[in-house]
N, C-alpha and C positions, 0 to 999 in steps of 0.2 A: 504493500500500500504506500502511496507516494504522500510524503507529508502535505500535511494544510500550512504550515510556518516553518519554514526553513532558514533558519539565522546563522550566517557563518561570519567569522569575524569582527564582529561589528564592534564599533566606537563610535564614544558618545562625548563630545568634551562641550566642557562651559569655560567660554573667556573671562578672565580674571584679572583683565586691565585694557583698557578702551586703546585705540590704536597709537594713539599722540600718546598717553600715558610710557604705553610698552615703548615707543621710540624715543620718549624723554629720557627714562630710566635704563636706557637697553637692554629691555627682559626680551630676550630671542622667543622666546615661545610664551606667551601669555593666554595657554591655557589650563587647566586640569582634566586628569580623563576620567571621567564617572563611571565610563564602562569601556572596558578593554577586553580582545582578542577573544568576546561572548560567542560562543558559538550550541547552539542546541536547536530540534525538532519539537513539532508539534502534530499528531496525526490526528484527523476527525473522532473528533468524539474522543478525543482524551483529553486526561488532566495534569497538569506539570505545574510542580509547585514549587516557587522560589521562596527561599529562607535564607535571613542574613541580619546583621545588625542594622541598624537605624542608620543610614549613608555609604550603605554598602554599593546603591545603585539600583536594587528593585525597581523603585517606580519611576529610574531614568528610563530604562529599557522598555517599560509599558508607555512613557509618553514619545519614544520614539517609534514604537510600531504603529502607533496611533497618529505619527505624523505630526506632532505637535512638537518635539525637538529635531534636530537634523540630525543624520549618521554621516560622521566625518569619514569613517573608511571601514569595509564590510556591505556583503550581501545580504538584502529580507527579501525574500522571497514567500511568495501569499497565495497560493494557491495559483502555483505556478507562475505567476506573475513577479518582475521584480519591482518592487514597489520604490528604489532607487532612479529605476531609469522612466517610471511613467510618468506623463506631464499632468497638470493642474488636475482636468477631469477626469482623466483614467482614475489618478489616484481617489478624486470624490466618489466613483462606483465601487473601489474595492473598499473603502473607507465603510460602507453601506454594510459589509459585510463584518465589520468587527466591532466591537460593542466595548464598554467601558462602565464600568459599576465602582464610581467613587471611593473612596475610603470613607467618608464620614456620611453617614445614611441621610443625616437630615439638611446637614449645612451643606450636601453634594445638589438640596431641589431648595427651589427660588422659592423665597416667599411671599413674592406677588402673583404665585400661579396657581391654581385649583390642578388635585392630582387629573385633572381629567385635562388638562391643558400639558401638564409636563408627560406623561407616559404618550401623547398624542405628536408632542414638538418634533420628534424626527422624521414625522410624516410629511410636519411644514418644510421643516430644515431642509430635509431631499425632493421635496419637488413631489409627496406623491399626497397633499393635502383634499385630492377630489376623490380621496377616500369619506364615508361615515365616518366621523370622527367620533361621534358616538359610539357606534356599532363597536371599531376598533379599540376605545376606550375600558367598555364593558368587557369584551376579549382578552385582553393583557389582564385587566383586573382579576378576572376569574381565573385566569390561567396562574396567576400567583397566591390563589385561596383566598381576594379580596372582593369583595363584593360590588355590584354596580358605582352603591351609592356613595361607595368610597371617594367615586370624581368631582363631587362637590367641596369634597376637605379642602383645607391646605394645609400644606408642611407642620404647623405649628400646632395642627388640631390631630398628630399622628404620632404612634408611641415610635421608640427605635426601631421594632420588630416588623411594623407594619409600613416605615419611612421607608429600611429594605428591602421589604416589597415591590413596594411603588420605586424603587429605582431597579430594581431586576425587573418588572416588566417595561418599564423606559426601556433598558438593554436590551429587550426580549423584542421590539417594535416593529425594527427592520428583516426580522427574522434571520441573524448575523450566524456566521460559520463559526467564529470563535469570539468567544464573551474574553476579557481581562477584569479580573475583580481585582483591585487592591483590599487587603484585608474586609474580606465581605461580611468577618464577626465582630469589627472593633466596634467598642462600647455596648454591645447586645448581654443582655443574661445567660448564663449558662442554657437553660433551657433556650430562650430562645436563639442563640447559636444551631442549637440542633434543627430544630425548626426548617432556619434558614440554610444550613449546609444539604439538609433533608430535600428542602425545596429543589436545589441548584441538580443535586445529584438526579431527583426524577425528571426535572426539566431535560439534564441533558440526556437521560436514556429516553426519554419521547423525541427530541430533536435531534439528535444527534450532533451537538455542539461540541468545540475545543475549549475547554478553559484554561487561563494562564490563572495558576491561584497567586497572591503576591501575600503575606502574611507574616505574622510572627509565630504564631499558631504553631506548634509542632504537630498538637493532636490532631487540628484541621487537616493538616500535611498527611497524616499516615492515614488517615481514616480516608477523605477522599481524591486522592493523588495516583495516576501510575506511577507518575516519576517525579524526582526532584532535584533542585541542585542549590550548590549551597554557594551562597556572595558573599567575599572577602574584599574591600578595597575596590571592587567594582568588576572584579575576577570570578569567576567560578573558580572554585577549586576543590568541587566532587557535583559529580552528576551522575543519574541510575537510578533502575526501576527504585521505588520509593522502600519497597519491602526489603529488599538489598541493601540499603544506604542506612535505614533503621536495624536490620539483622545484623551489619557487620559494616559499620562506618568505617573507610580508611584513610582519610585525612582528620588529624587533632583539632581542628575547628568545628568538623561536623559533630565529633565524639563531643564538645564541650557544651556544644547547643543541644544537643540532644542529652547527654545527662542531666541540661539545666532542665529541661522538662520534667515538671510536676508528676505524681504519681496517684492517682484517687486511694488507693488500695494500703494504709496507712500500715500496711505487715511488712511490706514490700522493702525489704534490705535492698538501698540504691548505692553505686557509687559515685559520687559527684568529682566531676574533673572539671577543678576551678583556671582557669586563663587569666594573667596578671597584665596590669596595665593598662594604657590606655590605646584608643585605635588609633594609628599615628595617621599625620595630615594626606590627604590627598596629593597635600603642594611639597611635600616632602615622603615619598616613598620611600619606603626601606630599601637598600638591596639583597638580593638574592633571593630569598623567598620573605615576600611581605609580611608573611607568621610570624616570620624567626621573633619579633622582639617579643611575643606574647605565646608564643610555643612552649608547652613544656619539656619536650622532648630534644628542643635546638640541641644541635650538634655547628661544628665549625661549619661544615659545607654548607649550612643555610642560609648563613649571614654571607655569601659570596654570589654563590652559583642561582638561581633559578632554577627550578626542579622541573622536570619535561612533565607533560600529558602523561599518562601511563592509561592504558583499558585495560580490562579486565573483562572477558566473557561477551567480549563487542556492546557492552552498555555500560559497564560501572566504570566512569572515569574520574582519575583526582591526580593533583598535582602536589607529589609529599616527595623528597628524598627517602623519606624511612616511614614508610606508611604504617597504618599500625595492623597489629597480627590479624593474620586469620586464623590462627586458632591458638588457643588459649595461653600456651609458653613459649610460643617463635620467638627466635631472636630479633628484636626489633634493630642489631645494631648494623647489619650487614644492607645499608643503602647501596642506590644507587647515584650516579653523578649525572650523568644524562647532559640532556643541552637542553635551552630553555625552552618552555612549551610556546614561548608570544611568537 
């Protein structure tokens, strides 16, 4: 099966000094790269879930598939299409196709608009308003467990659980190939978390949609995720079926976010692998492998070398010198040197 999103290399930089500034000062490159040397798949009707800390690059990467930042160098490829080389309107028709479910449920819809005016706007926005706007209004509604009369609300008259709603059927409007939720649980209750990851997961076996998860969530991550990968600095540095990456993490980053995940089960003897430090600047990157200052495992060659791609079983990839065991008392000291994966 031929992917829906095919992303190979891509970068994503933000200028950090206006053109006169950078030639005043002589800063030869006055930019930062938010995402660097990304490369990952997305097939119909799957779910790939990004995990990483707060400025790792998550939701650079979602607002440049979305067209709203540039890709300074790298292919996005969209269902077949490269969405690099199409001009204005090509790209507004594929655009048609991918959908976007805010991070913050309420403050993501206007609050000059009645839900039946926002779940309705991409009909205006695209040119297909000589639809019932009614008819389609009720339709979205119900198709998220909301009922007609919900389109008279507005934002302000809707709990979080039900604000989520009404923004997955926004999303749901143009009938899109693949949805991008940023964190589709933040600020929602436990139960209602499940509710709505409930909701997404039936949606997309009736539709057959891609979703990009973007979250901090680890439980969201294992529960409805094929795959995952995890962002460092703006880096993947492990990617793989999701059940793989939670059975046997082998980059010390993924191991440390994933021990930080809570446990309900309060018998459950955990290990915790605490990471020291802070995350260093964008505008000053480490060398050799960007972990090293927050690894616990550094060894010399980290702080030099850049440590290459490695696969494993054609899906689980991570970028470690000394990745950690597969099984329980391997020598973890016996690296590798490699060349670097960028």
């Amino acid at each position: 099966m031929s992917p829906l999103l095919d992303v190979a290399n891509m970068r994503v930089r933000y200028r950090t000094a206006g053109r006169f500034e950078a030639k005043v000062k002589g800063i030869g490159d006055p930019f930062i790269d938010a995402v660097c040397d990304v490369s990952f798949s997305i097939e119909p009707g799957q779910t790939l879930g990004l995990v990483g800390e707060s400025g790792s690059g998550k939701s650079t990467i979602a607002r440049a598939l979305l067209g709203l930042k540039d890709i300074a160098e790298g292919s996005v490829r969209f269902d077949g299409r490269d969405l690099r080389s199409l001009d204005a309107r090509s790209l507004a028709e594929v655009r048609r196709s991918i959908a976007m479910m805010w991070q913050d449920p309420v403050g993501s819809l206007s609050p000059r608009l009645t839900v039946k005016s926002l779940v309705t706007e991409p009909f205006r926005i695209h040119g297909r308003d000589g639809r019932d706007l009614d008819e389609e209004a009720a339709r979205l509604l119900t198709m998220v467990g909301l009922t007609p009369d919900f389109g008279s609300r507005y934002p302000h008259q809707l709990s979080g659980g039900q604000a989520r709603r009404v923004g997955v059927a926004r999303a749901l409007a143009l009938d899109p190939k693949l949805v991008v939720a940023d964190e589709p649980t933040a600020g929602l209750d436990v139960s209602v978390q499940a509710e709505v990851l409930n909701l997404l997961a039936d949606l997309q076996k009736r539709l057959g949609i891609a979703i990009l998860v973007i979250t901090h969530n680890l439980s969201v991550v294992r529960h409805i995720t094929d795959r995952m990968a995890t962002m460092y600095l703006g880096r993947f540095v492990e990617q793989g079926p999701t059940q793989a990456v939670f059975g046997q993490p082998r980059h010390p980053y993924t191991e440390a976010l994933l021990s930080a995940n809570p446990d309900p089960d309060p018998d459950v003897a955990k290990h915790r692998v605490e990471i020291s430090g802070e995350v260093p600047s964008l505008m000053d990157r480490p060398s050799g492998c960007e972990f090293h200052t927050r690894c616990p495992h550094v060894r010399d060659i980290c702080r030099t070398v850049r440590p290459m791609v490695t696969t494993e079983g054609g899906e689980h990839s991570f970028t470690c010198h000394f990745p950690l065991s597969r099984a329980p008392h391997e020598d973890r000291s016996a690296g590798r040197t490699g060349q670097s994966g960028e």
